[in-house]
PLY file of the C-alpha trace (Angstrom):
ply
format ascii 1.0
element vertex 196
property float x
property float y
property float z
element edge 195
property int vertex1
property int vertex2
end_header
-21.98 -125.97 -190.48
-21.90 -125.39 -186.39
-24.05 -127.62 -184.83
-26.34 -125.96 -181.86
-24.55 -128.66 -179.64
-21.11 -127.36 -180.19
-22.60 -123.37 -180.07
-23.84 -124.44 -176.25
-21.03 -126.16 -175.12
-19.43 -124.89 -171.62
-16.16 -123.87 -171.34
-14.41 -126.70 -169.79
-10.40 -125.85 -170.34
-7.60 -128.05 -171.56
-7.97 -131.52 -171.56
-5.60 -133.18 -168.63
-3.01 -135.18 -170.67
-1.66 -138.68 -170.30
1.84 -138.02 -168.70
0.52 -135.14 -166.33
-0.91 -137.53 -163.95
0.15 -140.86 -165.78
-0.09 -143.17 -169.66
-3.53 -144.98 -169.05
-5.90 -143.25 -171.59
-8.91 -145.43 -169.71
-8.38 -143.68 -166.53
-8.16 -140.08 -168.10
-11.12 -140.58 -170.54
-12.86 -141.61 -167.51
-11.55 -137.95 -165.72
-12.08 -135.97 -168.74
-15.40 -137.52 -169.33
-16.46 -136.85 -165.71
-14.70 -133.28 -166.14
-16.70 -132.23 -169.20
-19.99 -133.25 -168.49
-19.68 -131.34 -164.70
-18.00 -128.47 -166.37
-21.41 -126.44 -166.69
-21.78 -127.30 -162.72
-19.06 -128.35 -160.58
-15.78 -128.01 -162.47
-13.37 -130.80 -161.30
-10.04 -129.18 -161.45
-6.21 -130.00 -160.02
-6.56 -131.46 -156.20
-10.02 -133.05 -157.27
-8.75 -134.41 -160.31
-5.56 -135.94 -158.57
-7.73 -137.29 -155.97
-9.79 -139.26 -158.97
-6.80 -140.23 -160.46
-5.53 -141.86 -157.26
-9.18 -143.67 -156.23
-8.59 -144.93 -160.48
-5.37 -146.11 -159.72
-6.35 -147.74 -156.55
-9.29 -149.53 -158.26
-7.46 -150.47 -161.50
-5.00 -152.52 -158.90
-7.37 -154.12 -156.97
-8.30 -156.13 -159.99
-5.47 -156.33 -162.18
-1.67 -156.10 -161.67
-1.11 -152.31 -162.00
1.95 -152.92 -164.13
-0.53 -154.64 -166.59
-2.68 -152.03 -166.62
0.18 -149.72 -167.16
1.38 -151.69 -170.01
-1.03 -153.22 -171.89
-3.84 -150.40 -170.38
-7.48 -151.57 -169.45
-10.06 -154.07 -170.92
-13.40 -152.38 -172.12
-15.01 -153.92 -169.13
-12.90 -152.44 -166.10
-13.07 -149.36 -168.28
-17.08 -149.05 -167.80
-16.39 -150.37 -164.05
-14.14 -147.55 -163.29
-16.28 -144.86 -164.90
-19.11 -145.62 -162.81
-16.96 -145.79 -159.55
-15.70 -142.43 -160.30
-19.17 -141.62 -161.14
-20.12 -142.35 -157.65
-17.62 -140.83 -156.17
-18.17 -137.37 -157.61
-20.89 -134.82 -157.10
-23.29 -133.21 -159.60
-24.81 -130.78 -157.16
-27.52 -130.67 -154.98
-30.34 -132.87 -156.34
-28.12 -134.09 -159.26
-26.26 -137.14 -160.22
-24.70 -138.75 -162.68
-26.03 -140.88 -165.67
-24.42 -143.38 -167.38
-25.86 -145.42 -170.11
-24.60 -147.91 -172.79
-27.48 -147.68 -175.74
-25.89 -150.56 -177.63
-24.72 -153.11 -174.83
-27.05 -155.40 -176.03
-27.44 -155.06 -179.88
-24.44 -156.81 -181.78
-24.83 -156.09 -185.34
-26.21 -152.69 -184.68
-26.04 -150.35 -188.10
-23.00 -147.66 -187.69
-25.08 -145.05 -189.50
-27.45 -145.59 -185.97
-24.77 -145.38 -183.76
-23.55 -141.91 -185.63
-27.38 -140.85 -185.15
-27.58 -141.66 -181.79
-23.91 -140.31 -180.82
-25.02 -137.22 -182.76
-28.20 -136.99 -180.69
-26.58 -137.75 -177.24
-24.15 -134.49 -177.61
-27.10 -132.16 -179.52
-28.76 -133.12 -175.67
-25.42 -131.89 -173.82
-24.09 -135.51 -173.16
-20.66 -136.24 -173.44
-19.77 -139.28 -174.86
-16.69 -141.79 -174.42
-15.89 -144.52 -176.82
-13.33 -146.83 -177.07
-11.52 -146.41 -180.59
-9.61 -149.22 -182.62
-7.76 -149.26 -185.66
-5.18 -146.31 -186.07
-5.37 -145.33 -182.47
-6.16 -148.42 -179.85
-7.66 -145.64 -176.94
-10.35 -144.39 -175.21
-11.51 -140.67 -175.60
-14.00 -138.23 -174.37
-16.24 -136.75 -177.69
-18.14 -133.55 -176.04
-19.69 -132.02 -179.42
-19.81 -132.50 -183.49
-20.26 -130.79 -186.48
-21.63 -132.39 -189.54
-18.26 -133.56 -190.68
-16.28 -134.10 -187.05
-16.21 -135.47 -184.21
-14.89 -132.79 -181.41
-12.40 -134.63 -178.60
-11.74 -133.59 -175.16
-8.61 -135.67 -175.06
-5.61 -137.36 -172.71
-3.12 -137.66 -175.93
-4.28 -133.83 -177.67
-6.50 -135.56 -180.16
-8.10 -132.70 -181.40
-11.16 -134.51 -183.84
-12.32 -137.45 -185.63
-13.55 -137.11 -189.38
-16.75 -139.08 -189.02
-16.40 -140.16 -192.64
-13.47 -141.80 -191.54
-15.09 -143.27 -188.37
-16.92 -147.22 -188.90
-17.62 -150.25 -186.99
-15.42 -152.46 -186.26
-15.66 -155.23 -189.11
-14.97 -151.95 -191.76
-12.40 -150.98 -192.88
-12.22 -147.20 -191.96
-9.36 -145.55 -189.97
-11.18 -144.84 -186.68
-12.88 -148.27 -185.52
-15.99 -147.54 -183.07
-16.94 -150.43 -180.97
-20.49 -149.83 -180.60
-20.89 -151.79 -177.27
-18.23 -149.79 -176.09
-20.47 -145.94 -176.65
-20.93 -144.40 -173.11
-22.82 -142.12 -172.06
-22.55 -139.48 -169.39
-25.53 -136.99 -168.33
-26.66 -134.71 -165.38
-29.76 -135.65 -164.66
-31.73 -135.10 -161.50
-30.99 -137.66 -158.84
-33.88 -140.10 -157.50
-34.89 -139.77 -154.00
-35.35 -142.26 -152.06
-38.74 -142.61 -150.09
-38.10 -141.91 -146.40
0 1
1 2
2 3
3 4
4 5
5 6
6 7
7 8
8 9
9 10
10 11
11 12
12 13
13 14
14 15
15 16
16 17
17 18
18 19
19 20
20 21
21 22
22 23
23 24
24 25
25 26
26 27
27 28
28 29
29 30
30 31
31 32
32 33
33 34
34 35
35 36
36 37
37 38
38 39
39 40
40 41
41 42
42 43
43 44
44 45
45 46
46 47
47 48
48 49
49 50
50 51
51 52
52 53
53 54
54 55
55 56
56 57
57 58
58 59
59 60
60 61
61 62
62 63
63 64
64 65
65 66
66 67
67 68
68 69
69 70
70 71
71 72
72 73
73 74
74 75
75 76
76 77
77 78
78 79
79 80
80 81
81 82
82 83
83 84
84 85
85 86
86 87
87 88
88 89
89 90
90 91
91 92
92 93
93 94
94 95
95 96
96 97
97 98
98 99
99 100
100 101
101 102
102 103
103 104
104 105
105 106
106 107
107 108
108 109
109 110
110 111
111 112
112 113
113 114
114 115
115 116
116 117
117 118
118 119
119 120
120 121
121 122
122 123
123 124
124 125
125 126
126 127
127 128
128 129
129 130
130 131
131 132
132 133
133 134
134 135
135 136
136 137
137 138
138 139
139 140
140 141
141 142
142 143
143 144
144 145
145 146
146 147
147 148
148 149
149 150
150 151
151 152
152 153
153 154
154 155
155 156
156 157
157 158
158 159
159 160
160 161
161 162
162 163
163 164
164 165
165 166
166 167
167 168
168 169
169 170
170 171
171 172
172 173
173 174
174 175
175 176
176 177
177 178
178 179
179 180
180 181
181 182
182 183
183 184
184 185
185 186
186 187
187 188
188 189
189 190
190 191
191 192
192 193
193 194
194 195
């Protein structure tokens, strides 16, 4: 069965891959993530993109060695640093902006079966959602819809879907590890004015 969250979602074309613009999967989760949650109202395509990529690239180095982060790719916590400066840097529209929330920084110990509920809940919404997978792949991803078996990816390396009975936590022993504190995610909302 279809969920209504994957019958809704906006066209948002292929996925830019790891090698078109460079390897780190944390910088192009970060652009695809961006990508598909603007798709519905200010698709970021080619000289935007590249411009991203370059401002990523440029922030990665100012706080690592770039051949690290080439390497041995991105820690979970420059990861959620770069997807809010990117965040920042892009627009949502007039009135609009960018939301980015973490619903399990804080709760070690959390139950997977609630972080299915609530990842299932965030796309139903029209969030997209990026996670940072261990186990058979070590990445991060974009997931921008599900049905009641998958998990649908918008992603740098052509991952096409997740079986979510093959998704856990990260002390089970499934093939797709989800580190809870590691669930983003990314909404249009309207933006806050400021009081003159």
């Amino acid at each position: 069965m279809v969920t209504r969250a994957v019958e809704a979602l906006p066209a948002v074309g292929e996925p830019y891959l790891q090698g078109q613009l460079d390897t780190l999967c944390g910088i192009y989760s970060a652009i695809n993530g961006l990508a598909a949650v603007l798709a519905s109202v200010w698709p970021l395509r080619g000289s935007a993109a590249t411009t991203l990529f370059r401002h990523a690239i440029g922030f990665v180095a100012q706080r690592i060695p770039l051949v690290d982060a080439v390497i041995d790719g991105i820690s979970p916590e420059l990861w959620l640093d770069l997807i809010q400066e990117l965040a920042r840097l892009v627009k949502a529209g007039p009135g609009r902006a960018i939301r980015i929330e973490r619903p399990f920084a804080d709760t070690p110990g959390v139950r997977f079966r609630e972080v299915c509920a609530r990842i299932d809940a965030a796309l139903d919404r029209g969030d997209v959602v990026l996670v940072s997978l261990v186990g058979t792949y070590d990445h991060y991803t974009v997931v921008r819809g599900h049905t009641d078996a998958r998990y649908l990816l918008h992603d740098s390396i052509s991952l096409q879907s997740l079986m979510k009975r093959a998704c856990g936590s990260l002390r089970s022993s499934r093939r797709h590890l989800i580190d809870p504190r590691w669930v983003v995610l990314l909404r249009v909302v309207e933006a806050v004015r400021e009081p003159p």
